[in-house]
N, C-alpha and C positions, 0 to 999 in steps of 0.2 A: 504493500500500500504506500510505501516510503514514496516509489516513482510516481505517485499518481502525478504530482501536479508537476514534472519536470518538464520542461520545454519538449522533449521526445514523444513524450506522454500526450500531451498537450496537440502536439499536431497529428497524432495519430489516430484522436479524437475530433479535431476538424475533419481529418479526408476520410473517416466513418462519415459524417454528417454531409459531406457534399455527395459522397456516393451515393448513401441513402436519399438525399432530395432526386438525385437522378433518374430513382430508381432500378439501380442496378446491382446486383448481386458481388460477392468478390470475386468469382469467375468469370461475371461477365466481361468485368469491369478487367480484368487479369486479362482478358481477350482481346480488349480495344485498346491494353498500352503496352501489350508483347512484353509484361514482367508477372513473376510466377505469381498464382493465388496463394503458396504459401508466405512469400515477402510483402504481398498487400496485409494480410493475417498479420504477420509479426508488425508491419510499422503500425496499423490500425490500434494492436494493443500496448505500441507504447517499448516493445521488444529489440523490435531493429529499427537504424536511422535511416531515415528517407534522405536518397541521393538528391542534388541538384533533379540531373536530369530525369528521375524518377516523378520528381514534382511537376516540373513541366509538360511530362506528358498528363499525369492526374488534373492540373489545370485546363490543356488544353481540350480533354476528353469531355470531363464536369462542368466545363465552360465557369470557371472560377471569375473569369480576369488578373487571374494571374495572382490570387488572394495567397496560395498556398508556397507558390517559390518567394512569395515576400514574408510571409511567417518564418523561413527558413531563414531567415535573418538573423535568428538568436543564437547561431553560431560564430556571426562574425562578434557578434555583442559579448562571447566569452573572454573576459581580460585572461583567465589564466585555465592551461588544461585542467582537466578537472583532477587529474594524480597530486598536480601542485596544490592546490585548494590546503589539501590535511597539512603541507610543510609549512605554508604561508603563516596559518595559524599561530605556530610553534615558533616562527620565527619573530613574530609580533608581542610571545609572550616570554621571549630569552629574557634570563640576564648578560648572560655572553653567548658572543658566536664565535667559534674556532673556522677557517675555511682553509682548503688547500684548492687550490684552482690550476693546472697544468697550462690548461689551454686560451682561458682567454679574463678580462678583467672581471672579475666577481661583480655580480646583477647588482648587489645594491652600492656597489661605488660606479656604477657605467655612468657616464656623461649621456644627455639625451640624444646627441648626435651617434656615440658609440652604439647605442643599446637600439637604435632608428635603423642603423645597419644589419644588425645581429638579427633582428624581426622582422629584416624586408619590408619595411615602411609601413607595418601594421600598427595603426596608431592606438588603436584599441591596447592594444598590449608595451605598446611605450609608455602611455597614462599609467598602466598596469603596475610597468616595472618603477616609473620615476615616485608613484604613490609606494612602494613598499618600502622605498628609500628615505621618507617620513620615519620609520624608526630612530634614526641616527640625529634626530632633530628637536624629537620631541622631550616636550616638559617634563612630564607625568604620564607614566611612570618615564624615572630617569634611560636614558637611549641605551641601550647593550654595549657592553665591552665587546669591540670587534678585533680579532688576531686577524690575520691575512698574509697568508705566505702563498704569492704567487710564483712559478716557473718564470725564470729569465727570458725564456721564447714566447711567452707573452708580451714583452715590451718591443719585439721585431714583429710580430704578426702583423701584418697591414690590413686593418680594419677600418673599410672606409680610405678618404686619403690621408698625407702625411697631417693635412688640418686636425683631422678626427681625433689621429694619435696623440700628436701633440698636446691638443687638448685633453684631453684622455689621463695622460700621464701629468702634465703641470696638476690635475683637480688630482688623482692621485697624491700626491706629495702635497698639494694645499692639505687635503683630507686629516693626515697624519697629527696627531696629536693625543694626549694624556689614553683616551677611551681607547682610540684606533688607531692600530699600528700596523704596516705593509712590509714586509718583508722577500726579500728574490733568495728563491734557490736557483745558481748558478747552475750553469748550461751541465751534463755529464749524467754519469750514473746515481741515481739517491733513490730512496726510498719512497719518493710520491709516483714513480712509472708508471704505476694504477687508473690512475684517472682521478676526479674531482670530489671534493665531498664537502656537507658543511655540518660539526656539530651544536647544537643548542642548548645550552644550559638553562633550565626552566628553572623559577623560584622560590621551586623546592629541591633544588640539587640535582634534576633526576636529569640526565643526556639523551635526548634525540637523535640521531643521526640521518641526513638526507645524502643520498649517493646517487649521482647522474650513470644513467648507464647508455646505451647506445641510443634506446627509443622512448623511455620515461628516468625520471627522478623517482628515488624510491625511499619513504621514510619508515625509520622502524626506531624503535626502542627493545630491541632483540638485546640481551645482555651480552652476549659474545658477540654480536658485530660493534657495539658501540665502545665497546672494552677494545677490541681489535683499531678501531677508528682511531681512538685515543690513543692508544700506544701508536700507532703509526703518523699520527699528526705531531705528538710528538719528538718522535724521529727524524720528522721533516725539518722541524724548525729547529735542531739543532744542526742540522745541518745549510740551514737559512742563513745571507749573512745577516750582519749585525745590521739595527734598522737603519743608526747615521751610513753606511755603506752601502745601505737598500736603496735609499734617499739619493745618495750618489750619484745611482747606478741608474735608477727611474728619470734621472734629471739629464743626465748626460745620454741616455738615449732618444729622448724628448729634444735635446739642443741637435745632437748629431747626426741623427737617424733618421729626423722627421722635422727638418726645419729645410 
């Protein structure tokens, strides 16, 4: 009953209701848009999601005006996939965040021009990312303690032009201060080869873990992955330099790299 009123749910319940003014059966109707009676079933109850082009032919058929490919609009209206939704959460209720990032500037320090690139100009999701960057800002409750130890091949990625970076990395090292702190692990073999991860310390001591994998983000409170997380994040940043040498290192690839 949870899905009832979920956008899926919801239009699977309209194109019940146009078919039925139609007066057409789900096979008939499966007959005039050349897709099966079992996928009209499943969208109708809310099961499976109705393609684009699936829409269009149900409008074209039920003579909608075109009612049902515009309802399908609530997926451009999703700021965040919905896997990220549970991390968000967690991360709005840290008191610190630990991050290790290989491959590119951690979401909530991106510049909006950086974070514009990364989302292919999906504006929906730039408001997205630049609102979850309100943590680092706010009053009440006090902003999280953020660690950040990024990969050195981070500050050459050309993301965007040398502007982007540029700007990228000067807000980078503006950033830096008492709460948050940036740190490069240099180019070679270490312990972050893995991939990216962020842990979150909630305000009752307990760690979260979110770990990007190929095709989702994945957040758990598993006590053996976030114990593993931790040991491994702290391995990283001992091998991290030191922040004045981070600072350095982020400034001088910002002057020479991308000026």
């Amino acid at each position: 009953m949870g899905d009832f009123y979920s956008p899926q749910a919801i239009w699977g319940r309209e194109l019940r209701h146009y078919r039925q003014e139609a007066g057409l059966t789900q096979a008939q109707l499966a007959e005039k848009i050349h897709f099966s009676e079992s996928l009209i079933s499943g969208v109708e109850t809310g099961q499976l999601p109705a393609s684009p082009e699936f829409a269009r032919c149900c409008d074209d058929v039920l003579v909608t005006g075109g009612a049902l490919q515009r309802l399908l609009d609530w997926r451009r209206g999703q700021v965040y996939p919905s896997w990220f939704g549970k991390w968000r959460d967690k991360e709005q209720m840290a008191t610190t965040l630990r991050t290790y990032q290989p491959l590119l500037i951690p979401g909530l320090l991106q510049t909006e021009a950086y974070a514009r690139v990364l989302l292919r100009g999906n504006e929906t999701a730039v408001s997205g990312r630049l609102n979850r960057q309100l943590i680092l800002t706010r009053e009440d409750p006090a902003p999280p303690c953020l660690r950040c130890v990024i990969d050195e091949a981070v500050l050459h990625r050309p993301i965007g032009g040398p502007e982007v970076m540029r700007e990228q990395l000067c807000r980078l090292v503006s950033m830096i201060g008492p709460r948050l702190s940036v740190q490069v692990l240099p180019h070679g073999m270490h312990s972050g080869l893995l991939g990216g991860f962020v842990l979150a310390t909630l305000a009752d001591g307990a760690d979260v873990l979110y770990a990007e994998t190929a095709v989702r983000g994945i957040t758990t409170s598993d006590r053996d992955d976030v114990s593993a997380a931790v040991e491994r994040f702290e391995a990283i940043r001992t091998e991290a330099l030191p922040l004045n040498m981070s600072i350095d290192l982020i400034t001088e690839a910002a002057e020479e790299r991308w000026t």
